[in-house]
C-alpha positions as CSV (number, residue, x, y, z in Angstrom):
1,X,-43.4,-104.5,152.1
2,X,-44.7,-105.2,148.4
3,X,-43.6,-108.8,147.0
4,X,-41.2,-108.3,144.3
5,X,-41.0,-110.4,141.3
6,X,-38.7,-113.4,141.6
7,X,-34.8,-112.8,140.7
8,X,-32.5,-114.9,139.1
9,X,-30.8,-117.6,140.6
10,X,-27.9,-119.7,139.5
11,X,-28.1,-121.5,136.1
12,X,-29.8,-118.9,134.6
13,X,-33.6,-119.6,136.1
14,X,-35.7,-117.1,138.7
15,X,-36.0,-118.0,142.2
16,X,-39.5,-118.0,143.3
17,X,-39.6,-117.1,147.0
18,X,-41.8,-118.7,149.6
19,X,-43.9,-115.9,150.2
20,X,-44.9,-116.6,146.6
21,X,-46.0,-119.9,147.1
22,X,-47.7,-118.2,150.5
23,X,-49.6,-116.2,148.3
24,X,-50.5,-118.3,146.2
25,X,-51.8,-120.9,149.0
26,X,-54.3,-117.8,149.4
27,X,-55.6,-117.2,146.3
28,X,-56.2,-120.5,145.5
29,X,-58.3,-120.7,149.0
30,X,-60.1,-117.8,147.9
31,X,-60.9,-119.7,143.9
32,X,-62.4,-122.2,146.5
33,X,-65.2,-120.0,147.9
34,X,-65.5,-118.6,144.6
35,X,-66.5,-121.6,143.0
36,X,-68.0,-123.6,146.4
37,X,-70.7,-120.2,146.1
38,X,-71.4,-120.3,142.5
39,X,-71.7,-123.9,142.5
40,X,-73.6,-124.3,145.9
41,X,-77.1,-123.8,143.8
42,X,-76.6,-126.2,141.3
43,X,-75.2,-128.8,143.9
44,X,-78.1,-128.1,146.1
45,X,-80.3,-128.7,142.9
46,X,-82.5,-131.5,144.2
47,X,-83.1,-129.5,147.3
48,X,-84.3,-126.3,145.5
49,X,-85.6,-126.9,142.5
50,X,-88.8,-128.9,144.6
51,X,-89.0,-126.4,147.2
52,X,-89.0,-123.2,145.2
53,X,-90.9,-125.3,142.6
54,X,-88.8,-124.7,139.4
55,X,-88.4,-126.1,136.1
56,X,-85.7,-127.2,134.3
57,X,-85.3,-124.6,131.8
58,X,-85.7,-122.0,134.9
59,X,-83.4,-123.7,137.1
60,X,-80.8,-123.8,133.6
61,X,-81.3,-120.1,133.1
62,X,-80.6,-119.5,137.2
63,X,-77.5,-121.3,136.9
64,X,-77.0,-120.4,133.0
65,X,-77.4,-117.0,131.3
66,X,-78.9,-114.9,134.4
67,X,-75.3,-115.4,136.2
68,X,-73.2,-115.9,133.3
69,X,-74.4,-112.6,131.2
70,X,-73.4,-110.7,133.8
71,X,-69.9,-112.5,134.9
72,X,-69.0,-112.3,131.1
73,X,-70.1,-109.0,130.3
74,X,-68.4,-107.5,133.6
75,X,-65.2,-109.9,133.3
76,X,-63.8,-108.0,130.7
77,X,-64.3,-104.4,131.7
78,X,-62.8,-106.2,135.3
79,X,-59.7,-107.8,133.9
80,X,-58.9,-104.2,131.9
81,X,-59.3,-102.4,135.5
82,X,-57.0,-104.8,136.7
83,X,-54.3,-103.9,134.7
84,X,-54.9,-100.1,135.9
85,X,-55.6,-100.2,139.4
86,X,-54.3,-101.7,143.2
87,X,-54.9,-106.1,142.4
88,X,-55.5,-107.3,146.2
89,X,-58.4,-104.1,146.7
90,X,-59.7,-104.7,143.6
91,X,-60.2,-108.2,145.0
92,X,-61.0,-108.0,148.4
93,X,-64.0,-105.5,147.4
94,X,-65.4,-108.3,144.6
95,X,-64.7,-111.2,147.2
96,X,-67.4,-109.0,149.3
97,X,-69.6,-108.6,146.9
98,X,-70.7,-111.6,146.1
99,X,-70.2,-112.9,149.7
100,X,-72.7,-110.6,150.6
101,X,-75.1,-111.6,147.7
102,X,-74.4,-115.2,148.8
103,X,-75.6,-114.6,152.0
104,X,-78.9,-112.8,150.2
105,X,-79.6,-115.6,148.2
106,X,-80.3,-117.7,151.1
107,X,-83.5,-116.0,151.7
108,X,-84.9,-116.4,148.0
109,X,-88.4,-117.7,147.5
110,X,-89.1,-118.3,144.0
111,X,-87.2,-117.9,140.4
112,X,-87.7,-113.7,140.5
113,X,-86.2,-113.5,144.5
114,X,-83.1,-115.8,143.5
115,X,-82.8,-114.4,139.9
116,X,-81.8,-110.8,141.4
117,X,-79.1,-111.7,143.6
118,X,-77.4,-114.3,141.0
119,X,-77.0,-111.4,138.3
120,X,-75.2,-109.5,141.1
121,X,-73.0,-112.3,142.5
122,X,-71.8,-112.4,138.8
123,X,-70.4,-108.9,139.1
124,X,-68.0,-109.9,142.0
125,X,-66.9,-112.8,141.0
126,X,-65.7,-111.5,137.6
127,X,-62.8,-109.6,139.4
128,X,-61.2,-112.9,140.9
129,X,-59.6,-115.0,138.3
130,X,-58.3,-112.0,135.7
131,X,-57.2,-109.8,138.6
132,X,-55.4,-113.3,140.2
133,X,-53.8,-114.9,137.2
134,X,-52.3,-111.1,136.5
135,X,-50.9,-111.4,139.9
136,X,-49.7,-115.1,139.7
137,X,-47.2,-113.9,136.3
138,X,-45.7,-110.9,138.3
139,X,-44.8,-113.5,141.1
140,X,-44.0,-116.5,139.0
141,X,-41.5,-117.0,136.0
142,X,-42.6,-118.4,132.7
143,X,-41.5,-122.1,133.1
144,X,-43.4,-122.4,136.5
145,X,-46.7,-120.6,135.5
146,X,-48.5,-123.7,134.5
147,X,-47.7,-125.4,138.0
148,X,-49.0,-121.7,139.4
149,X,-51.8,-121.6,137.4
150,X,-52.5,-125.3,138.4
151,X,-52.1,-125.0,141.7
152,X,-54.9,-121.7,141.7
153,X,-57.6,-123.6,139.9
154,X,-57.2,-126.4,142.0
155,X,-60.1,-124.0,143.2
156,X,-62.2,-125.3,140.6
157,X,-62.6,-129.0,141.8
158,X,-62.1,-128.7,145.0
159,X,-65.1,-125.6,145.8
160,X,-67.5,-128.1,143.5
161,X,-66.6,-131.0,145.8
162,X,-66.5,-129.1,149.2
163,X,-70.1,-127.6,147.5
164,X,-71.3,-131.4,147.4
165,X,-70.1,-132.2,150.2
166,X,-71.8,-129.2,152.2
167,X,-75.3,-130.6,150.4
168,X,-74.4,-134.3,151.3
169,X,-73.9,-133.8,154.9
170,X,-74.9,-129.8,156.5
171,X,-77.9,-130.0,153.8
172,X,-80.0,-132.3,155.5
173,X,-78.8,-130.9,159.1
174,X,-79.2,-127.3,158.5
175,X,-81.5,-127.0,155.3
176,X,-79.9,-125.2,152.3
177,X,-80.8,-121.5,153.2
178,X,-78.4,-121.5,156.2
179,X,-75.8,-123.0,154.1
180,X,-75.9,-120.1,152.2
181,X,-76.3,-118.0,154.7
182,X,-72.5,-119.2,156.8
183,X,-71.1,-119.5,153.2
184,X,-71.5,-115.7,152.7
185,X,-70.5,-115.3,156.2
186,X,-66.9,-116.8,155.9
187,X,-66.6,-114.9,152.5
188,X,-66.8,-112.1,154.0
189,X,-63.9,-112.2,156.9
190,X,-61.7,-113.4,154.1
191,X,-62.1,-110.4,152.2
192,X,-61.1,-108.4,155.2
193,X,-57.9,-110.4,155.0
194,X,-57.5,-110.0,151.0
195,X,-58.1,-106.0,152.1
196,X,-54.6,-105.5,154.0
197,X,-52.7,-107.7,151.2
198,X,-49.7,-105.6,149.6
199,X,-49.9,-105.2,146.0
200,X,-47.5,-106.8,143.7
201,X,-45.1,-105.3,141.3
202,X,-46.0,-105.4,137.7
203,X,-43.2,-107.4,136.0
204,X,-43.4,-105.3,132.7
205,X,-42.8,-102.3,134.8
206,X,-40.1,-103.2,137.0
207,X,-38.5,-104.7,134.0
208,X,-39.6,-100.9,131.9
209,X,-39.7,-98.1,134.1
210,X,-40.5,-95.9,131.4
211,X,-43.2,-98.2,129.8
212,X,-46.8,-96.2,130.4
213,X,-49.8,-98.0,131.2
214,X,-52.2,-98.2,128.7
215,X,-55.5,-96.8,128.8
216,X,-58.5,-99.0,127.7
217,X,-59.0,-98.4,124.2
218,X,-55.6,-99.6,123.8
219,X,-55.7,-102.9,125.9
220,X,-58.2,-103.7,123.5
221,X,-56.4,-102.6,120.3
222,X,-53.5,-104.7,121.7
223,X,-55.8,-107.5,122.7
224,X,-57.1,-107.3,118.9
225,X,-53.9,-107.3,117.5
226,X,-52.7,-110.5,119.4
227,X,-55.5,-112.6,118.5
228,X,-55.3,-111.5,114.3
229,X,-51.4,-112.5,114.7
230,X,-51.4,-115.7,116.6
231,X,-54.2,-118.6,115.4
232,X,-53.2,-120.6,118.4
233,X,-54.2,-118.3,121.1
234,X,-57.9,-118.5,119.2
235,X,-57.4,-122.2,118.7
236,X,-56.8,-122.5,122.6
237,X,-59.8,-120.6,123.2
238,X,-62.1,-122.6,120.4
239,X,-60.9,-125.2,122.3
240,X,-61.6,-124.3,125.7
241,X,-65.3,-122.6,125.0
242,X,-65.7,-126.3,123.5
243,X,-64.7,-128.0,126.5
244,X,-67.0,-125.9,128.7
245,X,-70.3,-127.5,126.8
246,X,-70.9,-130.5,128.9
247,X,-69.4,-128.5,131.7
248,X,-72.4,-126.2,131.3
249,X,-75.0,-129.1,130.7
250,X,-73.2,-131.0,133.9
251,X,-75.3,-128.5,136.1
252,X,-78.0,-131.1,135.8
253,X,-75.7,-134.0,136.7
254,X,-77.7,-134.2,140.7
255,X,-81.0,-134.2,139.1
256,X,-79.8,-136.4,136.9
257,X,-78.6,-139.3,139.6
258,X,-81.5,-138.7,141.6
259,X,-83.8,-139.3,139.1
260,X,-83.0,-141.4,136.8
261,X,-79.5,-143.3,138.2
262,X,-82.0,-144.0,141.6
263,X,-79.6,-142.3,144.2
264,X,-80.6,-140.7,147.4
265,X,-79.8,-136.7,147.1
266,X,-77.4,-136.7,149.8
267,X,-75.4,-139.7,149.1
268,X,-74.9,-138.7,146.0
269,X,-73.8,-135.6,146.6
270,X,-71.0,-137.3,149.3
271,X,-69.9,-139.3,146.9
272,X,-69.4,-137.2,144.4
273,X,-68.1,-134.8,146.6
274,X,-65.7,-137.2,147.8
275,X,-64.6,-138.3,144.0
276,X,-64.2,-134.8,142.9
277,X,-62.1,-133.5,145.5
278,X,-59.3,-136.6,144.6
279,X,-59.8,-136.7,140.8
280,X,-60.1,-133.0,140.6
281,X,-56.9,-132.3,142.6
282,X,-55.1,-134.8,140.9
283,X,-56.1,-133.5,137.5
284,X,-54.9,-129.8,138.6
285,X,-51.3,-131.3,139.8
286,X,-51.1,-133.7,136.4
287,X,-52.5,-130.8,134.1
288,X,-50.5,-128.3,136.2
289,X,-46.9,-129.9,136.2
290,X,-47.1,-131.9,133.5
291,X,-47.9,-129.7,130.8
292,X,-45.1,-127.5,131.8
293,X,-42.7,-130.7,131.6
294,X,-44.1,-131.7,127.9
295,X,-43.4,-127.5,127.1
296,X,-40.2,-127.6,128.4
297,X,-39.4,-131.7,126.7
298,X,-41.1,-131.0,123.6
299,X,-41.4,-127.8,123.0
300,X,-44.9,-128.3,121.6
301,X,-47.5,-125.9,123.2
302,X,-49.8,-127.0,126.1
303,X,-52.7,-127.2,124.1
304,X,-51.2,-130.6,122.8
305,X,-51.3,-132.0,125.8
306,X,-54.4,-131.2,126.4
307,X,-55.4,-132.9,122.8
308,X,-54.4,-136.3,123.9
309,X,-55.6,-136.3,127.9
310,X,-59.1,-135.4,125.8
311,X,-58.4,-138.5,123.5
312,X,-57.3,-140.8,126.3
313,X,-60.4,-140.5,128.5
314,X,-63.1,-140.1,125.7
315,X,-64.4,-143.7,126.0
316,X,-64.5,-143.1,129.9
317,X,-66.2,-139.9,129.3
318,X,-69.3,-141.8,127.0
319,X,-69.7,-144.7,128.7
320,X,-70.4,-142.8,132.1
321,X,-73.0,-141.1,130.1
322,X,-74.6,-144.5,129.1
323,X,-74.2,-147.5,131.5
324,X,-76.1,-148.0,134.7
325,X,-75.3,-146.7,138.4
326,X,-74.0,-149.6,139.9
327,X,-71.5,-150.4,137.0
328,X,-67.7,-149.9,137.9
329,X,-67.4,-147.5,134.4
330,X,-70.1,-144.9,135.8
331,X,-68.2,-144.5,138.7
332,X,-65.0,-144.4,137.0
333,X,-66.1,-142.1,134.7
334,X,-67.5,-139.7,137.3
335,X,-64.0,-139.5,138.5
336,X,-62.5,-139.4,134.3
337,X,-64.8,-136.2,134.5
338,X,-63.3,-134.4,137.3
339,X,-60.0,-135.3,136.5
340,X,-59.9,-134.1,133.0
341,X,-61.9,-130.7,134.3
342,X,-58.4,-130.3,137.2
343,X,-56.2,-131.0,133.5
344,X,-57.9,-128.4,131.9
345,X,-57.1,-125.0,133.7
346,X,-53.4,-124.7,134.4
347,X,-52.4,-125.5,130.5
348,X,-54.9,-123.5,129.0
349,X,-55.0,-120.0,131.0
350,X,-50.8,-120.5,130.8
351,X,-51.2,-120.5,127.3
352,X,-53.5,-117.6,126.2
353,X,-51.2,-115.5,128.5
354,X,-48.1,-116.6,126.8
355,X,-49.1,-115.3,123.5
356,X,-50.4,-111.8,124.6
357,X,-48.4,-109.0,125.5
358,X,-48.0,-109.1,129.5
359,X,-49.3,-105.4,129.6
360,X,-52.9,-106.8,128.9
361,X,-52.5,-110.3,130.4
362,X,-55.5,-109.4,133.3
363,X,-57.5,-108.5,130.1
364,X,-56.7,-111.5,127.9
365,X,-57.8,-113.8,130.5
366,X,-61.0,-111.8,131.2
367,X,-62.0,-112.3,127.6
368,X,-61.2,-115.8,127.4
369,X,-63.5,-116.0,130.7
370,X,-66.2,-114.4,128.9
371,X,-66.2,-117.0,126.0
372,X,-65.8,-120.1,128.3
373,X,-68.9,-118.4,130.1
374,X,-71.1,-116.7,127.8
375,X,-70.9,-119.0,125.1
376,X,-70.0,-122.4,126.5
377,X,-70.7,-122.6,129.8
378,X,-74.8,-120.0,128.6
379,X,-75.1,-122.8,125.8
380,X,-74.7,-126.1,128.1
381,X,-76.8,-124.9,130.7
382,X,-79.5,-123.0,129.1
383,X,-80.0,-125.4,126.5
384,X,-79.5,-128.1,128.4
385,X,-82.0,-127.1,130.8
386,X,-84.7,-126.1,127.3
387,X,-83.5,-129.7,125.6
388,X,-84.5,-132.0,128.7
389,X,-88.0,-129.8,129.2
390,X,-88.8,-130.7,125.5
391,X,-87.7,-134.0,125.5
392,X,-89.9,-134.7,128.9
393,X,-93.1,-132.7,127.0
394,X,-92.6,-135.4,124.3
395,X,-92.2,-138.7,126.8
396,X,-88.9,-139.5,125.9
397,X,-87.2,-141.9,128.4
398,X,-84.5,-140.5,130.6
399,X,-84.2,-137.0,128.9
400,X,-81.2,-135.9,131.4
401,X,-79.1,-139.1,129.7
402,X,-79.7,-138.1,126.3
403,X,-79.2,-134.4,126.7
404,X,-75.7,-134.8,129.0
405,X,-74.6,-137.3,126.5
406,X,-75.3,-135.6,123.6
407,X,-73.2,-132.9,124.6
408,X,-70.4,-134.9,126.0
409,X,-70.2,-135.7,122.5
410,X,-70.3,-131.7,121.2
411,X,-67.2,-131.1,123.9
412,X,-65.0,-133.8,122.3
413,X,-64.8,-131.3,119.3
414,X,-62.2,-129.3,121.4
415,X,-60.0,-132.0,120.7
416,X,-58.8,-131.0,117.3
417,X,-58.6,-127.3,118.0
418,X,-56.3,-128.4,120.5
419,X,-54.0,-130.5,118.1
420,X,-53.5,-127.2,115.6
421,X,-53.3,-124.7,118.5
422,X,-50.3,-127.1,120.0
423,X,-48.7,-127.5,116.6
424,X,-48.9,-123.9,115.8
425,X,-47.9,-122.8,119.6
426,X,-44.5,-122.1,118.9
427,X,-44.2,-120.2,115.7
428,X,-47.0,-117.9,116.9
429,X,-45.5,-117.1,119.9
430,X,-42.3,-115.8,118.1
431,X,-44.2,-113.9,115.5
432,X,-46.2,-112.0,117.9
433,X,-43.6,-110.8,120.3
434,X,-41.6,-109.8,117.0
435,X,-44.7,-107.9,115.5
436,X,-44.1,-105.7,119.2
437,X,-40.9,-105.1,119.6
């Protein structure tokens, strides 16, 4: 039987029933092999890039613009098909896809043989988070979507620690191609599972009966018409593609310990592995909840919040960048980093859903995506990888420092797009759903 949205309870608020939560236990384990396979090659970096014998402006465009062009470009033709078709299928096929591809990328053997399967990979992928965050606000009310929202990218640091961790400890036991390899194995039984999921009732629809879905020239009209009437949805984004420059340029942060902090390539990736999971998770529960209490106490928008998380862990954030490996603040800021990314997800994908129509929310999200990919995540990692090449051609010392600190200090520019997309959060909000009544 097909979840229905929540009803209303007592006082005034929905009831969110415990299949909900169920559900959402599920997704968020399936935003955990999402991201444990599309970060598995950059944690494995100091295992591949020898082997297969790649540079650093190949393995950035690997982990860069040959997956993201794809992810972004597909994302938004994913999250309008979404919002016209059967969620959990739509899914369970992507979740196979890139299993599958996972699996193929295993047997790679130089930049052209892992190139192919990466684009692909993209494709799948792209379905998950639109088609799941759609889901997530039809099963869960307004004042709890940041904790849902939260709670599913708690994906996020917990598939890049459990991807460290699979490099610090099966990587030197099995070698990194049969990692890949049981990776795209498990991937694929859990798509089975996603395949005999019941849809969920659209909200707008139970709420409309009459309402028509629209076709896609008209999500995107709609999509136009939201982001022309509200500046903070755009701030939010300006914000988040921001953000997602050292999150982009991070991809070198293994060759970067290993070469120039001194570590050995698995410990560091335990440790890290281990830090991530418990600063990441925390920063999903803080980010999560606690926007949604400053929404509901202030009545500021969530991008606010995020403005002063960003300006309370700044200093952490540059002096990780610049101090040695065995001081306490590189440590500390390793776990600042992972922290602040767990913060980031829940307020921010709440938000640019709260200021669209819900008809195109799948689609709203799958732009955003493409942005945070395509132009933050294609920048950090593409031209990180082209910045440290040209900076070792000329002899510079430690190239990886400079070029990771650099653009930890690019990212702190979100932190003002954050501040006028908070203060304008409210009066946007009200205007739009006015201009569509």
């Amino acid at each position: 039987m097909a979840a229905e949205p929540g009803q209303m309870a007592s006082g005034g608020e929905e009831s969110i029933a415990g299949r909900h939560y169920a559900f959402l236990g599920f997704l968020t384990l399936l935003n955990v092999m999402n991201f444990v396979d599309r970060q598995l090659l950059g944690s494995f970096a100091n295992f591949i890039v020898p082997e297969l014998e790649l540079t650093n402006t190949q393995f950035g465009l690997l982990t860069g613009l040959v997956f993201i062009v794809f992810y972004s470009a597909m994302g938004l033709f994913m999250g309008a098909l979404a919002d016209m078709v059967n969620r959990t299928r739509l899914i369970a096929a992507g979740l196979a896809a890139w299993s599958i591809l996972t699996a193929l990328s295993g047997a790679a053997r130089g930049f052209w043989s892992l190139a192919a399967p990466r684009m692909l990979i993209g494709v799948g992928e792209s379905i998950m988070t639109p088609t799941s965050m759609s889901l997530l606000a039809d099963r869960f009310p307004p004042q709890r979507l940041g904790f849902a929202s939260g709670c599913y990218y708690m994906g996020v640091p917990i598939g890049v620690g459990v991807s460290l961790l699979i490099v610090g400890y099966l990587g030197p036991a099995i070698g990194w191609r049969n990692c890949f390899y049981l990776l795209g194995g498990i991937g694929v039984v859990l798509a089975i599972v996603m395949l005999f999921m019941k849809e969920t009732p659209r909200r707008h629809v139970v709420e409309n009966a009459q309402q028509e879905k629209l076709t896609f020239g008209e999500i995107v009209a709609v999509l136009g018409r939201a982001l022309r009437k509200s500046p903070a949805l755009g701030l939010t984004i300006a914000g988040g593609v921001a953000m997602h420059f050292i999150l982009g340029a991070a991809t070198f942060d293994q060759l970067w310990y290993v070469q120039e902090r001194g570590f050995d390539r698995a410990e560091i990736a335990q440790w890290t592995g281990w830090i991530g999971l418990t600063g990441g998770v925390l920063g999903n529960l803080f980010g999560g909840i606690g926007s949604d209490r400053f929404l509901t106490r202030t009545g500021v928008g969530r991008p606010m919040f995020l403005f002063w998380v960003i300006l309370l862990l700044a200093p952490f954030n540059i002096a990780y960048r610049l101090v040695d490996g065995d001081s306490i603040w590189f440590w500390v800021g390793i776990f600042m980093g992972f922290f602040q990314l767990g913060c980031f997800y829940g307020p921010t994908f709440s938000t640019v859903q709260e200021l669209v129509p819900p008809q195109i929310r799948a689609t709203v999200v799958a732009f955003y995506i493409l942005l945070l990919n395509l132009i933050g995540l294609g920048i950090g990692i593409t031209c990180g990888g082209i910045v440290i090449d040209m900076l070792m051609a000329r002899g510079v010392e430690e190239p990886y420092t400079w070029t990771l600190f650099s653009f930890t200090l690019i990212s702190l520019t979100a932190a003002p797009l954050f501040f006028w997309a908070g203060r304008r959060y409210r009066g946007d909000r009200e205007r739009l759903f006015r201009s569509f009544e």
